[in-house]
C-alpha positions, 0 to 999 in steps of 0.5 A: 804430537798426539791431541791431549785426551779431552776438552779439560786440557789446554788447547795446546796441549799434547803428548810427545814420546808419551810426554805431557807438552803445553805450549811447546814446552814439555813438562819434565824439563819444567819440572827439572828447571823450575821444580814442582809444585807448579802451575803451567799456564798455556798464554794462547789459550788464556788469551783466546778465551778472553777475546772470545769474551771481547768478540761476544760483546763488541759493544759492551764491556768484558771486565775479567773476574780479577780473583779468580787468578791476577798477577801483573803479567795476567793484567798486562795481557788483558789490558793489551786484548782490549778487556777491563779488569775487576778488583775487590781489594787494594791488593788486586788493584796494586797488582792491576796497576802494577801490570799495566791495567789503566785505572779508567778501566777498572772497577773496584768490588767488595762488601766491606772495603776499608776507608784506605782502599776507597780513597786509593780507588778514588785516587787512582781515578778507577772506572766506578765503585761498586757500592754494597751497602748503605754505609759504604754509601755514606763513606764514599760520599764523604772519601769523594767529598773530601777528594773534590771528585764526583764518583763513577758508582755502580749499585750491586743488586741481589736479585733474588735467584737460586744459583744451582750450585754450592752454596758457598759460591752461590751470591744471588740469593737473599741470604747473600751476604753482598749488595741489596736486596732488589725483594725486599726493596733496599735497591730501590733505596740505594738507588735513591740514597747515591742520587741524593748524594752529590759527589757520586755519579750512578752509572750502573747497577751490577748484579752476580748471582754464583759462579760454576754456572753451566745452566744459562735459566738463573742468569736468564731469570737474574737479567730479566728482574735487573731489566725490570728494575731499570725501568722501574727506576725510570718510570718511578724516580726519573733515573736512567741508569746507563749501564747494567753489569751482569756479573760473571759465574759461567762454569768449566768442565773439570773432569771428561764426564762433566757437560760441555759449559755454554758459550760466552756468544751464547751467554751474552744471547740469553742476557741480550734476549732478557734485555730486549724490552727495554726501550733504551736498552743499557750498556752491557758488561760482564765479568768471566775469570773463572771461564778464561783461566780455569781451562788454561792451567795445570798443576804439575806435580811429583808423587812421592809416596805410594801407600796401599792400605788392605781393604782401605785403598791406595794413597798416592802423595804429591807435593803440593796438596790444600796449601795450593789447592784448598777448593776439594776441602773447601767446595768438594771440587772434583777434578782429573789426574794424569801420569804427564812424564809418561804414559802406561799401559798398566790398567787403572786403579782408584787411588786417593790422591793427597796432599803432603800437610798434616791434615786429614782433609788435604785430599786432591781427590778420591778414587781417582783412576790412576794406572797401576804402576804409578810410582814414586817420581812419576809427575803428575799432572791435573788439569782445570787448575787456573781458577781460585788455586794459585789466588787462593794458595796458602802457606799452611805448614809453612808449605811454599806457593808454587810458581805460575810458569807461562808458556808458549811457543816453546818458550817459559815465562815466570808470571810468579815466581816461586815463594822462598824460605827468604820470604816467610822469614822476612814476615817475622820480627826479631 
Protein backbone atom coordinates (compact mmCIF):
# COMPACT_ATOMS: atom_id res chain seq x y z
CA UNK A 1 0.00 0.00 0.00
CA UNK A 2 1.20 3.63 -1.03
CA UNK A 3 1.33 6.28 1.87
CA UNK A 4 -1.64 8.52 1.22
CA UNK A 5 -0.46 12.31 -0.26
CA UNK A 6 -0.22 14.26 2.85
CA UNK A 7 -0.80 15.08 6.68
CA UNK A 8 -4.64 15.75 5.99
CA UNK A 9 -5.21 12.23 5.68
CA UNK A 10 -5.94 9.42 8.40
CA UNK A 11 -2.89 7.78 9.41
CA UNK A 12 -4.05 4.69 8.13
CA UNK A 13 -4.95 5.94 5.36
CA UNK A 14 -3.27 4.71 1.51
CA UNK A 15 -3.69 3.55 -1.87
CA UNK A 16 -4.06 -0.10 -3.33
CA UNK A 17 -4.24 -0.28 -7.28
CA UNK A 18 -4.54 3.13 -7.20
CA UNK A 19 -7.80 2.86 -4.66
CA UNK A 20 -8.42 5.21 -1.48
CA UNK A 21 -8.07 2.35 1.88
CA UNK A 22 -8.76 3.51 5.26
CA UNK A 23 -8.76 1.24 7.92
CA UNK A 24 -7.96 -1.61 5.53
CA UNK A 25 -11.16 -1.24 4.10
CA UNK A 26 -11.20 0.15 0.32
CA UNK A 27 -13.70 2.73 -0.37
CA UNK A 28 -15.51 1.27 -3.64
CA UNK A 29 -16.68 -1.65 -1.65
CA UNK A 30 -17.75 1.20 1.03
CA UNK A 31 -19.46 2.81 -1.53
CA UNK A 32 -20.99 -0.18 -2.97
CA UNK A 33 -22.53 -1.58 0.17
CA UNK A 34 -23.25 1.38 2.04
CA UNK A 35 -23.87 4.07 -0.45
CA UNK A 36 -22.62 7.80 -0.50
CA UNK A 37 -22.64 10.19 0.70
CA UNK A 38 -21.04 8.99 3.72
CA UNK A 39 -18.36 9.80 6.11
CA UNK A 40 -15.55 7.07 6.67
CA UNK A 41 -14.16 7.40 10.28
CA UNK A 42 -10.45 5.69 10.78
CA UNK A 43 -11.16 4.13 15.06
CA UNK A 44 -7.18 3.95 15.25
CA UNK A 45 -6.60 7.18 14.54
CA UNK A 46 -9.63 8.79 16.28
CA UNK A 47 -8.75 6.84 19.24
CA UNK A 48 -4.90 7.91 18.88
CA UNK A 49 -5.32 11.32 19.03
CA UNK A 50 -7.44 11.08 22.06
CA UNK A 51 -4.87 9.39 24.05
CA UNK A 52 -2.29 11.73 22.85
CA UNK A 53 -4.55 14.33 24.76
CA UNK A 54 -4.85 11.84 27.91
CA UNK A 55 -0.74 11.46 27.79
CA UNK A 56 -0.25 15.06 27.41
CA UNK A 57 -2.06 15.64 30.74
CA UNK A 58 -1.77 12.57 32.88
CA UNK A 59 -2.86 14.68 36.03
CA UNK A 60 -5.32 16.63 34.80
CA UNK A 61 -8.67 16.14 32.89
CA UNK A 62 -9.31 15.88 28.98
CA UNK A 63 -12.94 16.40 28.46
CA UNK A 64 -13.42 15.66 24.58
CA UNK A 65 -15.64 18.71 22.80
CA UNK A 66 -18.59 16.58 22.73
CA UNK A 67 -20.14 18.83 19.60
CA UNK A 68 -17.75 18.56 17.33
CA UNK A 69 -19.16 15.13 16.53
CA UNK A 70 -20.91 12.54 19.29
CA UNK A 71 -22.74 9.32 18.47
CA UNK A 72 -23.04 6.62 21.14
CA UNK A 73 -20.08 4.62 19.72
CA UNK A 74 -17.74 7.74 19.78
CA UNK A 75 -18.74 7.72 23.88
CA UNK A 76 -18.12 4.44 24.22
CA UNK A 77 -14.50 4.83 23.12
CA UNK A 78 -13.70 7.68 24.84
CA UNK A 79 -15.13 6.34 27.97
CA UNK A 80 -12.87 3.20 27.55
CA UNK A 81 -9.43 5.57 26.89
CA UNK A 82 -10.07 6.99 30.27
CA UNK A 83 -11.11 10.75 28.80
CA UNK A 84 -14.44 12.84 30.15
CA UNK A 85 -16.62 13.93 27.76
CA UNK A 86 -18.65 17.47 27.33
CA UNK A 87 -22.09 18.15 26.55
CA UNK A 88 -24.21 21.38 26.12
CA UNK A 89 -27.70 19.95 25.25
CA UNK A 90 -29.89 17.43 26.69
CA UNK A 91 -29.55 15.61 23.43
CA UNK A 92 -25.73 15.17 23.47
CA UNK A 93 -26.18 13.93 27.07
CA UNK A 94 -28.73 11.41 26.09
CA UNK A 95 -26.45 10.21 23.66
CA UNK A 96 -23.19 10.40 26.25
CA UNK A 97 -25.24 8.18 28.19
CA UNK A 98 -26.50 6.21 25.68
CA UNK A 99 -22.96 5.12 24.78
CA UNK A 100 -21.69 4.24 28.03
CA UNK A 101 -20.06 7.90 29.34
CA UNK A 102 -20.37 7.71 33.25
CA UNK A 103 -22.24 10.89 34.36
CA UNK A 104 -19.58 11.69 36.91
CA UNK A 105 -17.73 12.07 34.16
CA UNK A 106 -19.37 14.52 32.33
CA UNK A 107 -19.96 18.25 32.07
CA UNK A 108 -22.84 20.12 30.85
CA UNK A 109 -22.17 23.61 29.01
CA UNK A 110 -24.30 25.95 27.19
CA UNK A 111 -25.80 29.77 27.54
CA UNK A 112 -29.47 29.29 27.73
CA UNK A 113 -29.97 25.73 29.02
CA UNK A 114 -33.93 25.06 29.66
CA UNK A 115 -35.31 24.14 33.34
CA UNK A 116 -35.87 20.31 31.76
CA UNK A 117 -31.88 20.01 30.66
CA UNK A 118 -30.79 21.20 34.25
CA UNK A 119 -32.83 18.92 36.36
CA UNK A 120 -31.92 16.06 33.77
CA UNK A 121 -28.36 17.01 34.56
CA UNK A 122 -28.77 17.12 38.05
CA UNK A 123 -30.48 13.86 37.94
CA UNK A 124 -28.19 12.29 36.33
CA UNK A 125 -25.55 13.43 38.97
CA UNK A 126 -23.45 14.83 35.96
CA UNK A 127 -19.59 16.20 37.07
CA UNK A 128 -20.33 19.99 37.38
CA UNK A 129 -22.59 22.62 35.36
CA UNK A 130 -20.86 25.11 33.69
CA UNK A 131 -23.10 28.27 34.70
CA UNK A 132 -23.03 31.30 32.32
CA UNK A 133 -25.23 33.73 33.51
CA UNK A 134 -26.67 35.44 36.52
CA UNK A 135 -29.96 33.74 36.04
CA UNK A 136 -28.90 30.46 35.20
CA UNK A 137 -27.30 30.90 38.50
CA UNK A 138 -30.48 31.69 40.33
CA UNK A 139 -32.15 28.61 38.27
CA UNK A 140 -29.82 25.80 39.18
CA UNK A 141 -29.78 26.86 42.67
CA UNK A 142 -33.70 26.60 42.93
CA UNK A 143 -33.32 22.90 40.36
CA UNK A 144 -30.66 21.86 43.01
CA UNK A 145 -32.89 23.00 46.05
CA UNK A 146 -35.64 21.34 45.16
CA UNK A 147 -33.42 17.78 44.24
CA UNK A 148 -31.87 18.16 47.67
CA UNK A 149 -28.21 17.94 46.27
CA UNK A 150 -25.27 20.53 46.59
CA UNK A 151 -24.30 20.96 42.87
CA UNK A 152 -20.60 20.48 41.42
CA UNK A 153 -20.37 24.39 39.28
CA UNK A 154 -18.08 25.52 37.00
CA UNK A 155 -18.29 29.52 36.37
CA UNK A 156 -17.29 30.13 32.56
CA UNK A 157 -15.19 33.23 32.34
CA UNK A 158 -14.67 35.83 29.00
CA UNK A 159 -11.42 36.64 29.44
CA UNK A 160 -11.13 39.06 27.02
CA UNK A 161 -8.83 37.69 24.23
CA UNK A 162 -8.97 38.49 20.48
CA UNK A 163 -9.09 34.73 19.06
CA UNK A 164 -7.39 35.04 15.34
CA UNK A 165 -9.92 33.58 13.52
CA UNK A 166 -13.47 33.76 12.22
CA UNK A 167 -15.62 35.67 14.24
CA UNK A 168 -18.48 33.22 14.18
CA UNK A 169 -16.29 30.81 16.26
CA UNK A 170 -14.30 33.36 18.01
CA UNK A 171 -15.80 32.94 21.85
CA UNK A 172 -13.29 35.13 24.26
CA UNK A 173 -14.00 38.32 23.23
CA UNK A 174 -16.23 40.48 25.18
CA UNK A 175 -18.95 40.92 22.52
CA UNK A 176 -19.10 37.21 23.10
CA UNK A 177 -22.55 35.99 23.70
CA UNK A 178 -21.19 33.35 26.51
CA UNK A 179 -20.18 33.46 30.19
CA UNK A 180 -18.89 36.57 32.17
CA UNK A 181 -16.88 39.02 31.48
CA UNK A 182 -13.80 38.74 33.61
CA UNK A 183 -13.14 43.10 32.19
CA UNK A 184 -16.01 44.32 33.14
CA UNK A 185 -15.88 42.45 36.63
CA UNK A 186 -19.50 40.23 36.49
CA UNK A 187 -16.82 37.09 36.98
CA UNK A 188 -15.94 38.19 40.03
CA UNK A 189 -19.75 38.83 40.64
CA UNK A 190 -20.57 35.30 39.68
CA UNK A 191 -18.15 33.95 41.61
CA UNK A 192 -19.46 35.75 44.48
CA UNK A 193 -23.14 35.25 43.84
CA UNK A 194 -22.66 30.72 43.52
CA UNK A 195 -20.60 31.03 47.27
CA UNK A 196 -23.74 32.70 48.42
CA UNK A 197 -25.67 30.36 47.10
CA UNK A 198 -25.80 26.82 49.14
CA UNK A 199 -26.80 24.00 47.27
CA UNK A 200 -24.04 24.88 44.59
CA UNK A 201 -20.79 23.64 45.06
CA UNK A 202 -17.63 26.08 42.88
CA UNK A 203 -15.28 23.68 41.66
CA UNK A 204 -14.04 25.55 38.77
CA UNK A 205 -13.94 28.00 36.50
CA UNK A 206 -13.72 27.53 32.42
CA UNK A 207 -12.78 29.55 29.92
CA UNK A 208 -12.61 29.05 26.02
CA UNK A 209 -11.65 31.89 23.74
CA UNK A 210 -12.53 30.32 19.79
CA UNK A 211 -11.58 26.98 18.01
CA UNK A 212 -9.24 26.46 14.83
CA UNK A 213 -6.73 27.78 16.84
CA UNK A 214 -3.28 27.10 15.50
CA UNK A 215 -1.51 30.27 17.42
CA UNK A 216 -0.69 28.90 21.09
CA UNK A 217 -0.12 33.37 22.19
CA UNK A 218 -4.28 33.63 22.84
CA UNK A 219 -4.30 30.67 24.78
CA UNK A 220 -1.09 31.73 26.35
CA UNK A 221 -2.38 35.22 27.27
CA UNK A 222 -6.36 33.76 28.13
CA UNK A 223 -4.40 31.50 30.74
CA UNK A 224 -2.39 34.01 32.05
CA UNK A 225 -5.71 36.42 32.84
CA UNK A 226 -7.58 33.10 34.32
CA UNK A 227 -4.48 32.49 36.62
CA UNK A 228 -4.66 35.75 37.82
CA UNK A 229 -8.38 35.67 38.33
CA UNK A 230 -7.71 32.64 40.59
CA UNK A 231 -5.66 34.23 42.77
CA UNK A 232 -7.72 37.25 43.09
CA UNK A 233 -10.60 35.35 44.03
CA UNK A 234 -8.18 33.82 46.95
CA UNK A 235 -6.60 36.93 48.12
CA UNK A 236 -9.99 38.94 47.82
CA UNK A 237 -12.69 36.74 48.84
CA UNK A 238 -11.31 33.65 50.80
CA UNK A 239 -12.26 31.17 47.62
CA UNK A 240 -9.84 28.71 46.48
CA UNK A 241 -11.53 27.36 43.50
CA UNK A 242 -9.58 23.87 42.63
CA UNK A 243 -9.80 23.51 39.19
CA UNK A 244 -9.36 25.70 36.02
CA UNK A 245 -10.83 24.17 32.69
CA UNK A 246 -9.14 25.99 29.74
CA UNK A 247 -11.26 25.04 27.10
CA UNK A 248 -10.55 23.82 23.71
CA UNK A 249 -10.19 25.41 19.89
CA UNK A 250 -6.59 23.98 18.90
CA UNK A 251 -7.13 23.90 15.08
CA UNK A 252 -6.16 21.06 12.07
CA UNK A 253 -4.68 21.21 8.79
CA UNK A 254 -7.51 21.37 6.17
CA UNK A 255 -5.80 21.60 2.89
CA UNK A 256 -1.49 20.43 2.26
CA UNK A 257 -0.59 23.98 2.19
CA UNK A 258 -2.15 24.71 5.62
CA UNK A 259 1.01 25.03 8.83
CA UNK A 260 1.19 21.87 10.70
CA UNK A 261 -1.16 22.84 14.35
CA UNK A 262 0.80 22.30 17.70
CA UNK A 263 0.90 19.63 19.51
CA UNK A 264 -1.53 18.63 22.45
CA UNK A 265 2.06 18.20 24.66
CA UNK A 266 2.92 21.56 23.46
CA UNK A 267 -0.43 22.99 24.05
CA UNK A 268 -0.81 21.90 27.50
CA UNK A 269 3.22 23.61 27.87
CA UNK A 270 2.12 27.05 27.17
CA UNK A 271 -1.16 26.75 29.59
CA UNK A 272 1.32 24.96 32.36
CA UNK A 273 3.98 27.87 31.86
CA UNK A 274 0.96 30.60 32.32
CA UNK A 275 -0.03 28.78 35.59
CA UNK A 276 3.37 28.33 37.27
CA UNK A 277 3.11 31.33 39.66
CA UNK A 278 0.38 29.95 41.41
CA UNK A 279 1.28 29.07 44.77
CA UNK A 280 -1.11 26.20 44.54
CA UNK A 281 -1.65 25.64 41.10
CA UNK A 282 -5.27 24.14 40.12
CA UNK A 283 -6.44 20.90 38.55
CA UNK A 284 -5.99 21.52 34.78
CA UNK A 285 -8.59 20.33 32.06
CA UNK A 286 -9.00 20.74 28.59
CA UNK A 287 -11.56 20.36 25.98
CA UNK A 288 -10.31 19.28 22.30
CA UNK A 289 -13.00 17.86 19.41
CA UNK A 290 -12.37 19.41 16.85
CA UNK A 291 -8.15 18.29 17.00
CA UNK A 292 -9.42 14.52 17.86
CA UNK A 293 -12.02 14.12 15.13
CA UNK A 294 -11.34 16.43 12.59
CA UNK A 295 -8.24 14.44 10.86
CA UNK A 296 -10.08 10.97 11.29
CA UNK A 297 -12.73 11.18 8.80
CA UNK A 298 -13.71 11.41 5.11
CA UNK A 299 -16.29 12.27 3.41
CA UNK A 300 -16.73 10.07 0.55
CA UNK A 301 -18.69 10.74 -2.52
CA UNK A 302 -20.09 10.20 -5.97
CA UNK A 303 -19.77 12.95 -9.01
CA UNK A 304 -22.56 13.24 -10.73
CA UNK A 305 -22.40 15.66 -13.29
CA UNK A 306 -19.54 17.50 -14.77
CA UNK A 307 -20.67 20.94 -16.51
CA UNK A 308 -18.09 23.11 -18.20
CA UNK A 309 -19.57 26.55 -18.53
CA UNK A 310 -17.03 28.94 -21.34
CA UNK A 311 -15.24 31.34 -19.69
CA UNK A 312 -17.14 30.55 -16.37
CA UNK A 313 -15.18 27.31 -15.32
CA UNK A 314 -16.34 23.80 -14.63
CA UNK A 315 -18.76 22.74 -12.12
CA UNK A 316 -18.33 19.05 -10.83
CA UNK A 317 -21.58 17.93 -8.67
CA UNK A 318 -21.62 15.29 -5.61
CA UNK A 319 -24.28 14.02 -3.98
CA UNK A 320 -23.99 15.55 -0.87
CA UNK A 321 -23.36 19.00 -0.77
CA UNK A 322 -24.55 21.94 2.63
CA UNK A 323 -26.96 19.63 3.72
CA UNK A 324 -23.77 17.42 5.32
CA UNK A 325 -21.28 20.07 5.12
CA UNK A 326 -22.65 23.65 5.82
CA UNK A 327 -18.95 25.06 7.21
CA UNK A 328 -17.92 26.72 3.14
CA UNK A 329 -21.43 28.43 3.54
CA UNK A 330 -21.25 29.24 6.90
CA UNK A 331 -17.15 30.15 7.76
CA UNK A 332 -15.66 29.96 3.96
CA UNK A 333 -13.91 26.84 5.18
CA UNK A 334 -11.61 25.45 2.60
CA UNK A 335 -10.72 21.90 2.26
CA UNK A 336 -8.90 19.33 -0.48
CA UNK A 337 -10.56 16.82 -2.71
CA UNK A 338 -9.32 13.65 -4.22
CA UNK A 339 -10.21 11.04 -7.32
CA UNK A 340 -10.52 7.77 -4.12
CA UNK A 341 -11.75 5.22 -6.73
CA UNK A 342 -8.68 5.87 -8.77
CA UNK A 343 -5.97 7.61 -9.83
CA UNK A 344 -5.17 9.84 -13.01
CA UNK A 345 -2.44 10.84 -14.95
CA UNK A 346 -4.48 13.63 -16.48
CA UNK A 347 -3.10 17.23 -15.56
CA UNK A 348 -5.68 19.18 -12.94
CA UNK A 349 -7.65 21.55 -13.54
CA UNK A 350 -9.66 24.10 -11.19
CA UNK A 351 -13.12 22.89 -10.99
CA UNK A 352 -15.98 24.43 -8.42
CA UNK A 353 -16.96 21.57 -6.57
CA UNK A 354 -21.07 21.71 -5.64
CA UNK A 355 -23.26 20.21 -3.98
CA UNK A 356 -26.89 18.84 -5.19
CA UNK A 357 -29.42 21.55 -3.41
CA UNK A 358 -31.09 24.55 -4.91
CA UNK A 359 -29.23 26.95 -3.46
CA UNK A 360 -26.30 29.08 -5.08
CA UNK A 361 -24.34 28.95 -1.98
CA UNK A 362 -24.00 25.03 -1.76
CA UNK A 363 -20.64 25.09 -2.74
CA UNK A 364 -17.86 22.47 -1.30
CA UNK A 365 -15.29 24.30 -2.79
CA UNK A 366 -13.88 26.93 -5.44
CA UNK A 367 -10.98 26.21 -7.89
CA UNK A 368 -10.49 23.02 -6.49
CA UNK A 369 -7.82 21.11 -8.65
CA UNK A 370 -9.14 18.09 -9.65
CA UNK A 371 -7.83 16.06 -12.91
CA UNK A 372 -9.02 16.57 -16.22
CA UNK A 373 -10.78 13.58 -16.85
CA UNK A 374 -12.95 13.28 -13.79
CA UNK A 375 -16.16 12.02 -14.78
CA UNK A 376 -19.24 11.07 -13.63
CA UNK A 377 -19.11 8.26 -11.30
CA UNK A 378 -15.68 8.64 -10.14
CA UNK A 379 -15.90 9.03 -5.89
CA UNK A 380 -14.76 11.65 -4.57
CA UNK A 381 -12.96 11.80 -1.60
CA UNK A 382 -12.16 15.01 1.09
CA UNK A 383 -10.48 14.76 3.92
CA UNK A 384 -10.70 16.86 7.29
CA UNK A 385 -14.17 15.81 7.55
CA UNK A 386 -14.69 14.54 11.12
CA UNK A 387 -15.35 17.78 12.99
CA UNK A 388 -18.79 20.10 12.81
CA UNK A 389 -20.00 17.96 9.43
CA UNK A 390 -22.09 15.00 10.34
CA UNK A 391 -22.99 17.09 14.00
CA UNK A 392 -24.13 19.83 11.97
CA UNK A 393 -25.67 17.81 8.97
CA UNK A 394 -29.34 18.91 7.78
CA UNK A 395 -31.97 17.93 6.24
CA UNK A 396 -32.29 20.93 3.58
CA UNK A 397 -34.21 19.77 0.54
CA UNK A 398 -35.31 16.76 2.47
CA UNK A 399 -31.69 15.54 1.34
CA UNK A 400 -30.89 12.30 3.72
CA UNK A 401 -27.91 12.51 6.32
CA UNK A 402 -25.27 10.38 5.29
CA UNK A 403 -24.07 7.36 7.55
CA UNK A 404 -20.60 7.35 9.70
CA UNK A 405 -18.87 4.19 8.83
CA UNK A 406 -16.04 3.29 11.23
CA UNK A 407 -13.38 1.35 10.10
CA UNK A 408 -10.59 -0.63 11.12
CA UNK A 409 -8.54 -3.54 10.60
CA UNK A 410 -10.25 -4.44 7.62
CA UNK A 411 -13.50 -4.36 9.12
CA UNK A 412 -16.67 -1.67 8.83
CA UNK A 413 -18.95 -0.60 11.85
CA UNK A 414 -22.09 1.55 11.26
CA UNK A 415 -21.67 4.26 14.27
CA UNK A 416 -24.65 6.06 12.29
CA UNK A 417 -26.62 4.50 10.25
CA UNK A 418 -28.11 6.20 7.16
CA UNK A 419 -31.26 8.40 7.61
CA UNK A 420 -34.04 7.05 5.65
CA UNK A 421 -37.37 8.34 3.93
CA UNK A 422 -38.99 6.32 6.95
CA UNK A 423 -37.51 8.64 8.99
CA UNK A 424 -38.53 12.12 7.64
CA UNK A 425 -41.99 10.56 7.27
CA UNK A 426 -42.25 9.49 10.86
CA UNK A 427 -41.76 13.69 11.92
CA UNK A 428 -45.17 14.63 10.03
CA UNK A 429 -48.66 14.23 11.41
CA UNK A 430 -51.42 12.94 9.77
Amino acid sequence: MTVVIDKVWPRTAGRIDGELVLGGVGVRALAAEYGTPAYVLDEEDFRGRARAWRDALPDGEVHYGGKAFLCPLIATWLAEDGLSLDVCTGGELAVALAGGMPAERITFHGNNKSVAELRRAVATGVNAVVLDSFIEIERLAEVAREAGVRQRVMIRVTPGVDAHTHEFIATGGERSKFGFSLGLGLAAEAVAAVAAEPYLDLVGLHSHIGSQLVDLAGFAQAAARMAAFLAECEARHGIRIPKLDLGGGLGIAYRAEDPAPPTPAELVAVLRDALAGLAAPPVLAVEPGRSIAGPTTVALYEIGTVKEIPGVGVYVSVDGGMSDNPRPAMYGAAYTAALANRVSDAPARPVNLVGKHCESGDILGWDMPLPADTRPGDLLAIPASGAYQRSMANNYNHVLRPPVLAVRGGRVTVAVRRETEDDLLRLYTS
